[in-house]
ZAFITOR-85459 format. One record per residue (C-alpha): residue in one letter; residue number from 0; x, y, z; chain. Coordinates in nm, 4 decimals, padded with zeros to 6 digits, m for minus. Each point is the difference from the previous one (the first is absolute). Layout:
BEGIN
{r a,NUM,{X,Y,Z},A}
...
This chain:
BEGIN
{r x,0,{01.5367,01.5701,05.0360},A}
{r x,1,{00.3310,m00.1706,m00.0672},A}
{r x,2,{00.2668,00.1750,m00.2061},A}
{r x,3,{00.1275,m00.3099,m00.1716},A}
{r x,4,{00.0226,00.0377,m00.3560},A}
{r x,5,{00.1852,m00.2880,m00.0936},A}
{r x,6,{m00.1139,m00.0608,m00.3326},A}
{r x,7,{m00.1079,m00.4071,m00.0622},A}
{r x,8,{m00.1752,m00.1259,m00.3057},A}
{r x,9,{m00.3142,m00.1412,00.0903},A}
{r x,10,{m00.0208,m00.3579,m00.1129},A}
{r x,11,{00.3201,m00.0668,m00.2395},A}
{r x,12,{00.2445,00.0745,00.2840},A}
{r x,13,{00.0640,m00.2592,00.2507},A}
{r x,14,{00.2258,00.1353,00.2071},A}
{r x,15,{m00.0778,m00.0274,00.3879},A}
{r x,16,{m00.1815,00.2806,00.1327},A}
{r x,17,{00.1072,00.2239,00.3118},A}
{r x,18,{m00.1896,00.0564,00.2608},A}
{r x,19,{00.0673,00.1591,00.2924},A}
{r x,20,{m00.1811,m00.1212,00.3386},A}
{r x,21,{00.0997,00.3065,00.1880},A}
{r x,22,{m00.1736,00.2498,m00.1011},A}
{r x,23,{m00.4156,00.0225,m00.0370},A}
{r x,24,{m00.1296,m00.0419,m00.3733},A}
{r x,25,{m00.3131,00.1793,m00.0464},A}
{r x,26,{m00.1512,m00.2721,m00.2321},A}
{r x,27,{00.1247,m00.2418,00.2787},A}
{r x,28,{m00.1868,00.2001,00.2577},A}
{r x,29,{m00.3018,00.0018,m00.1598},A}
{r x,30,{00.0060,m00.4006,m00.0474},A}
{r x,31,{00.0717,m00.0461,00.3913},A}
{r x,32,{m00.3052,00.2313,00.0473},A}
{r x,33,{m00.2014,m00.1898,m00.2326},A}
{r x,34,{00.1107,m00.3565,00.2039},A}
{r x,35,{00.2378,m00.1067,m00.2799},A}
{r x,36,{00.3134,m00.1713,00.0582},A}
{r x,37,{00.2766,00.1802,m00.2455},A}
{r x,38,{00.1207,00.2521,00.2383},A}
{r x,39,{00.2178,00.0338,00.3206},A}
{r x,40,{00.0591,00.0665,00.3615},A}
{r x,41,{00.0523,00.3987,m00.0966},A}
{r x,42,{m00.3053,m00.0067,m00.1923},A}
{r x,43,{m00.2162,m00.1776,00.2335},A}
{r x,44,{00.1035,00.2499,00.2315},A}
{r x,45,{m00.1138,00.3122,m00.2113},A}
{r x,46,{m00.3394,m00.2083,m00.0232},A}
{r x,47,{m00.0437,m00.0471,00.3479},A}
{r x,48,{00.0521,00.3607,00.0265},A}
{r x,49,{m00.2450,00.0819,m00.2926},A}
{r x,50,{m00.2795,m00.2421,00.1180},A}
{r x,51,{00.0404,00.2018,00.3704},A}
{r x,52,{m00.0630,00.3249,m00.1571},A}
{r x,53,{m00.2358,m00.0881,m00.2188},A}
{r x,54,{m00.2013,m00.3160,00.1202},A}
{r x,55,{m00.2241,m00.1373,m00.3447},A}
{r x,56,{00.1778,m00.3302,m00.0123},A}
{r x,57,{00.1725,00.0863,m00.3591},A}
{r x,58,{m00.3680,00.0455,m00.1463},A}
{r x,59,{00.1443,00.2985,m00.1607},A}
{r x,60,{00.2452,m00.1349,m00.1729},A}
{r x,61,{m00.3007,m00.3037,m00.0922},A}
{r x,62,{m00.1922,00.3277,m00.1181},A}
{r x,63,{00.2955,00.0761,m00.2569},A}
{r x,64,{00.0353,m00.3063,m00.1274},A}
{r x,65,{m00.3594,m00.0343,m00.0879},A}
{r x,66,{m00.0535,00.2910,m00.1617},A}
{r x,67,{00.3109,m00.0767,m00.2125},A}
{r x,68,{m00.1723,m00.3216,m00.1189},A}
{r x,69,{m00.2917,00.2171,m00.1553},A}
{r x,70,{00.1785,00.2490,m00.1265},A}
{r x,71,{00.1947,m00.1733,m00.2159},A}
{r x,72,{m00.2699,m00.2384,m00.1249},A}
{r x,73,{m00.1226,00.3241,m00.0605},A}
{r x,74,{00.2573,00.1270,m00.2374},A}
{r x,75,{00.0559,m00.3592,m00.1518},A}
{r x,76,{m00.4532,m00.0115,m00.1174},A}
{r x,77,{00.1207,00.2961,m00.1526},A}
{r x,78,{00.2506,m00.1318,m00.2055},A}
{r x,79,{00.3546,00.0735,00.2023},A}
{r x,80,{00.2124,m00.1995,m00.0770},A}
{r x,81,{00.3168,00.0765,00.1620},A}
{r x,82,{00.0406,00.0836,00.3998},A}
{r x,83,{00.3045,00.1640,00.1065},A}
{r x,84,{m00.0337,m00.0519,00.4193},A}
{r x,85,{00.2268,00.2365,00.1683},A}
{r x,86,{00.0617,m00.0405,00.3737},A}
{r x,87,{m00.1114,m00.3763,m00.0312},A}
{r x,88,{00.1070,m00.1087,00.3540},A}
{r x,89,{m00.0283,m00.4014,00.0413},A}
{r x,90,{m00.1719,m00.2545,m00.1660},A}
{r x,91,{m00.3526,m00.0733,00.1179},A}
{r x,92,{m00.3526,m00.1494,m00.1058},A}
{r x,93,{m00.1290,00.1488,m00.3387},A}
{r x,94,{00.2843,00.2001,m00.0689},A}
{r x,95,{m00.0183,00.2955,m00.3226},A}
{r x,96,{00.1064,m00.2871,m00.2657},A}
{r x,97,{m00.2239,m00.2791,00.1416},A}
{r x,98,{m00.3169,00.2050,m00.0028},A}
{r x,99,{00.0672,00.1965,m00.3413},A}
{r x,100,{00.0903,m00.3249,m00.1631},A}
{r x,101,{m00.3027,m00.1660,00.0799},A}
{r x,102,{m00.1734,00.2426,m00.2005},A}
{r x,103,{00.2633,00.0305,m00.2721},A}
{r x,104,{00.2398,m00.3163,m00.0033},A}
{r x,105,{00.2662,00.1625,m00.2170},A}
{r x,106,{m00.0209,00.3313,00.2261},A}
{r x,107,{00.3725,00.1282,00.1306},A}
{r x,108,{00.0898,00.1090,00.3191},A}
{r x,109,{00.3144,00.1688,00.1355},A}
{r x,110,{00.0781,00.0008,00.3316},A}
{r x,111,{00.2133,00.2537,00.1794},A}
{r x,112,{00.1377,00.0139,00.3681},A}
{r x,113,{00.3248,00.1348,00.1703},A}
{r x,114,{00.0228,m00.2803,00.2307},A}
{r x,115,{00.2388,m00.3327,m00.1523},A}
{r x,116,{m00.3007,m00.2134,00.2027},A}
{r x,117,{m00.2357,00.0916,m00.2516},A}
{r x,118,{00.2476,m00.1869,m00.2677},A}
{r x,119,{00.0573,m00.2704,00.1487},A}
{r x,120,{m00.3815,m00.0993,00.0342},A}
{r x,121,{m00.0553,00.1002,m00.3044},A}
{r x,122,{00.2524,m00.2539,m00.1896},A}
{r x,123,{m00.1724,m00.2451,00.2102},A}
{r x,124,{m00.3672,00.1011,m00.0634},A}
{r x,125,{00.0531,00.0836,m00.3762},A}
{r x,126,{00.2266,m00.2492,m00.1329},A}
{r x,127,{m00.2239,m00.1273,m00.2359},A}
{r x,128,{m00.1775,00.3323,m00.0999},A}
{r x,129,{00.1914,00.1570,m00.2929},A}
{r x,130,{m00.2307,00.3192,00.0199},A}
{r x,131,{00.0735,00.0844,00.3188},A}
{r x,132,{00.3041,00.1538,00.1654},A}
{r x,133,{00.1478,00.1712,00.2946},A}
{r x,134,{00.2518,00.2551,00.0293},A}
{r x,135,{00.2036,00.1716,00.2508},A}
{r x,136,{m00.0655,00.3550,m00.0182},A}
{r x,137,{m00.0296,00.3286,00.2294},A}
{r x,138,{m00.3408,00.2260,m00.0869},A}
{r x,139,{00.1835,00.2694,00.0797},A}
{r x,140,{00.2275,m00.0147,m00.2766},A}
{r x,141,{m00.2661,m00.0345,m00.3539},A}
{r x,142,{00.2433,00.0511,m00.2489},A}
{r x,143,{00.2030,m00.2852,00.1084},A}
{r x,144,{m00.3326,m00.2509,00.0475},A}
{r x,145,{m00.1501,00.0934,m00.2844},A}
{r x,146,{00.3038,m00.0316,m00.2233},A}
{r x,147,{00.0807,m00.3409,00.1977},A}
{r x,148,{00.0405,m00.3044,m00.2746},A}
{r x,149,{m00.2637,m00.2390,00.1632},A}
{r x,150,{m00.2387,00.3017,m00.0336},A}
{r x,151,{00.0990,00.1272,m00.3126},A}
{r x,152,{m00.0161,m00.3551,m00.1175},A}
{r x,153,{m00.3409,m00.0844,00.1110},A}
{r x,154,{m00.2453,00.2678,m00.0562},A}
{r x,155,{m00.0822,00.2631,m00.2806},A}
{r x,156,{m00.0908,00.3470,00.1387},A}
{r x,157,{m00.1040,00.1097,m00.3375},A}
{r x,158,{m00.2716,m00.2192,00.1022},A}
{r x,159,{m00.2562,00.0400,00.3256},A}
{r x,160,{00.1916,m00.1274,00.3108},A}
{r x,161,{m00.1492,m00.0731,00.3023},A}
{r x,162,{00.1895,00.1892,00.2725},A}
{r x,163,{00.0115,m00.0838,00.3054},A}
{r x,164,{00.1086,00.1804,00.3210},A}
{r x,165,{m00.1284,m00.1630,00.3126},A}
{r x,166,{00.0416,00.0481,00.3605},A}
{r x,167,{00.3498,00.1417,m00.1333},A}
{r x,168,{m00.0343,00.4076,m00.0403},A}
{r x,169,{m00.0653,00.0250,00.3761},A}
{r x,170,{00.3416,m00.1238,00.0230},A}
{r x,171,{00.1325,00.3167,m00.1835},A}
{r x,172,{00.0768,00.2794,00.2511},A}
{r x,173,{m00.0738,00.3801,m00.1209},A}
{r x,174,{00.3798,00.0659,m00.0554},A}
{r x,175,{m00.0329,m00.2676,m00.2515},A}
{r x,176,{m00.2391,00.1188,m00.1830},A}
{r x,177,{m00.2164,m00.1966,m00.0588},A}
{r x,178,{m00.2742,00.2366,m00.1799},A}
{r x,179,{00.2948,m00.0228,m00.3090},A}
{r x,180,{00.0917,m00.3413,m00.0051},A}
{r x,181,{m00.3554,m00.1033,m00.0284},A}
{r x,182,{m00.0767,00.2772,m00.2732},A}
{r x,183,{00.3450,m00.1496,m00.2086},A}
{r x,184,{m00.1497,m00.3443,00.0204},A}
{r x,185,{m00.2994,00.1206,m00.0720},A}
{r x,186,{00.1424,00.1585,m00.2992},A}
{r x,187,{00.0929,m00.3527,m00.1220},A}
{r x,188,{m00.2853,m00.1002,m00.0251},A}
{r x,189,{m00.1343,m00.0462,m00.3503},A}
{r x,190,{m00.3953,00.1655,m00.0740},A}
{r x,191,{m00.2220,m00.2832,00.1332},A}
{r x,192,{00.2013,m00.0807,00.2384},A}
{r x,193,{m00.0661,m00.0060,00.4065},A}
{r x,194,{00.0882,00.1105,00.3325},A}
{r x,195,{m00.0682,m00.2456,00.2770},A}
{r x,196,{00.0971,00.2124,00.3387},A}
{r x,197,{m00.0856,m00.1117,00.4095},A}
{r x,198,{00.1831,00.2141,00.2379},A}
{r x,199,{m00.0368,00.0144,00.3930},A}
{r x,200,{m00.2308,00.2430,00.1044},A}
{r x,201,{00.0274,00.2423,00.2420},A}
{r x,202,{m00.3363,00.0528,00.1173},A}
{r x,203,{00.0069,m00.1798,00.3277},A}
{r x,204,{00.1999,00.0328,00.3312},A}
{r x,205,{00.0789,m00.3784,m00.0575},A}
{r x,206,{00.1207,00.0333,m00.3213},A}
{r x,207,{00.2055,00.2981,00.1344},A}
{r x,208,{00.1777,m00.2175,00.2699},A}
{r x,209,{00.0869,m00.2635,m00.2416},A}
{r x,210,{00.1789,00.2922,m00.2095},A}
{r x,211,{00.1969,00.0625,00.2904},A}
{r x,212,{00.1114,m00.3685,00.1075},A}
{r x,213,{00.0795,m00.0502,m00.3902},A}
{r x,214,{00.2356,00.3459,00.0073},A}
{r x,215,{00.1862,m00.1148,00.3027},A}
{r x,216,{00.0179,m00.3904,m00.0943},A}
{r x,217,{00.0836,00.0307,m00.3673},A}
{r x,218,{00.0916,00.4032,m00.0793},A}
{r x,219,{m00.2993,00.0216,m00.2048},A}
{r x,220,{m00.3501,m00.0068,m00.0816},A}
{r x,221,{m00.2114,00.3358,m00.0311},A}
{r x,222,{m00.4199,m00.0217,00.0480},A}
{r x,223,{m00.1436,00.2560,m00.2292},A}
{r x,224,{m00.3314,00.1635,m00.0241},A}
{r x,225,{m00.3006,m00.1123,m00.2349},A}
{r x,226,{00.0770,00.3113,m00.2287},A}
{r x,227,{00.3423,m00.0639,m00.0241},A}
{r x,228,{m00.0364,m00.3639,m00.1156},A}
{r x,229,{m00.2616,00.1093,m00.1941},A}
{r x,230,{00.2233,00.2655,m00.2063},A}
{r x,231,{00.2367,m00.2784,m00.0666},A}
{r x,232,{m00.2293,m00.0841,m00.2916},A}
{r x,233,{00.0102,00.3208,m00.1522},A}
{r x,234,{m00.0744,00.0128,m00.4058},A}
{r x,235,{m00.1374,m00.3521,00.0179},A}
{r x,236,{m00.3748,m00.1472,m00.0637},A}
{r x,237,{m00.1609,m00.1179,00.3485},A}
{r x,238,{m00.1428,m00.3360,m00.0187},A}
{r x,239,{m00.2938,00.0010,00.2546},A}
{r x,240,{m00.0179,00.0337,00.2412},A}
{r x,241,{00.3180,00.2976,00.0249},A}
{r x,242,{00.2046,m00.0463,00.2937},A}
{r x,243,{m00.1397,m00.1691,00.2961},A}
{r x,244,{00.0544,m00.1688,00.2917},A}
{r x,245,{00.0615,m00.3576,m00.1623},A}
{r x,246,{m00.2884,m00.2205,00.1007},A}
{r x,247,{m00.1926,00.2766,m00.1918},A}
{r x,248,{00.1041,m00.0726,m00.3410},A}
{r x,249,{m00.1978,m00.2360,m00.1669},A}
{r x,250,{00.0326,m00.2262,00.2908},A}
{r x,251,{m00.1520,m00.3624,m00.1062},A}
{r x,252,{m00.2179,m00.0289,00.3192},A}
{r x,253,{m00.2074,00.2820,00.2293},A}
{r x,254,{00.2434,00.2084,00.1708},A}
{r x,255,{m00.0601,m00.0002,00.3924},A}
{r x,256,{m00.0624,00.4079,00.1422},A}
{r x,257,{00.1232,00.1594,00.1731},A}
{r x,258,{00.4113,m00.1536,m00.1334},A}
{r x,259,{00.1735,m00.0856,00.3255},A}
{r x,260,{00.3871,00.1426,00.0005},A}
{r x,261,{00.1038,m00.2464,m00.2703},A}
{r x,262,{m00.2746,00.0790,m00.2179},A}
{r x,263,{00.1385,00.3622,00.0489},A}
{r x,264,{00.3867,m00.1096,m00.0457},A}
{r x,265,{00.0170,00.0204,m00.3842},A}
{r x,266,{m00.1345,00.2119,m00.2525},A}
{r x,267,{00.0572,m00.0114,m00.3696},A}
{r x,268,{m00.1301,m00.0019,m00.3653},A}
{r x,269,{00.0388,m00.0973,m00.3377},A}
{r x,270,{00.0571,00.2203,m00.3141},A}
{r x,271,{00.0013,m00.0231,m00.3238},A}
{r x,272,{00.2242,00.2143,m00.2210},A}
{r x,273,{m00.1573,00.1614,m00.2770},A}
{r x,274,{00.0365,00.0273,m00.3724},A}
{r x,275,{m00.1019,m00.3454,m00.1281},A}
């Protein structure tokens, strides 16, 4: 994870962004592994080295993405009306505000990455779309984020938010602490409001080599145990079903058995905060 915190204004400011090309961006990683075309020679490099120690093509990464899609039409049947999407990464097909605006039109999204790429596609992608912003922002610093103006400006945490933390926490080293930061957003979070969390799991020797090529390529990126993403959610109502390996919840076709090592890449839930 970068340390840039230069602070930009989503969509009012128009100054150019800065981006450096030497050094690997893990949102632009994760678009060379998924075949996209925003990234670099230095990320393409920490691709090739992630698709050599673990070999499924970027179906993982496919795997995230869709359960993403359900989860927050999930949130939006139920009347959410306001996404804040931490750890964005790149734009891509059926993005947060896409899907939860085609069941609410008038539904608000924030978006928040530490990478400067993530602005600039997002003036281009949301020009027209005055509910929908992006900011530069660090999860590791909450007070800061939350108190940012675009976010401040955009949604109403007295009211059920729609949280949204994925494919980001396993980013978080234990030195970090990353059990707090998640409870203090979670803490934000307004009764009736929700927790969507996916985290890389470390339940397979795959997934444990790709922990180590993302330690020595980008300083970071910690696999944790089912339990340990599961306690993540602590204090919050479990939408079924709980935590799971993600084509397991509510999946919108059969789900192949046994899951091959993507299937087994990424587990997460969704929960509901209680009190309303």
């Amino acid at each position: 994870m970068a340390d840039d915190m230069s602070w930009t204004r989503s969509r009012s400011a128009r100054e150019p962004v800065e981006i450096d090309t030497s050094v690997p961006s893990i949102a632009r990683v994760y678009d060379a592994i998924l075949g996209g075309k925003d990234n670099y020679p230095v990320d393409q490099e920490i691709a090739e080295q992630v698709a050599r120690a673990f070999p499924d093509g970027g179906e993982g990464a496919r795997t995230n993405r869709r359960l993403l899609v359900r989860a927050v039409r999930h949130m939006a049947r139920r009347g959410i009306d306001q996404f804040l999407d931490i750890g964005s990464g790149l734009p891509t097909a059926q993005n947060t505000h896409q899907v939860a605006q085609e069941v609410n039109p008038g539904a608000k999204v924030v978006y928040v990455d530490n990478d400067p790429i993530v602005l600039a596609h997002g003036r281009a992608l949301l020009e027209d779309d005055d509910r929908t912003v992006v900011v530069t922002a660090d999860i590791r610093e909450p007070d800061v984020l939350l108190g940012h103006p675009d976010v401040t400006g955009m949604l109403d945490p007295g009211r059920p938010v729609g949280l949204i933390l994925n494919a980001v926490v396993h980013h978080l080293l234990d030195e970090e602490d990353p059990d707090g930061l998640v409870e203090t957003y979670k803490k934000w979070l307004g009764p009736g409001g929700y927790l969507l969390l996916t985290h890389f799991c470390s339940s397979t020797p795959e997934a444990r080599g790709l922990e180590s090529v993302l330690r020595q390529a980008l300083g970071r990126g910690q696999l944790r145990s089912m339990a340990r993403i599961a306690a993540f959610f602590e204090g919050l109502e479990m939408v079924e079903p709980g935590v799971v390996y993600l084509p397991y919840w509510q999946p919108d076709e059969p789900v192949k058995t046994p899951l091959d090592i993507a299937g087994l890449l990424v587990a997460g839930g969704l929960g509901r905060k209680p009190g309303r």
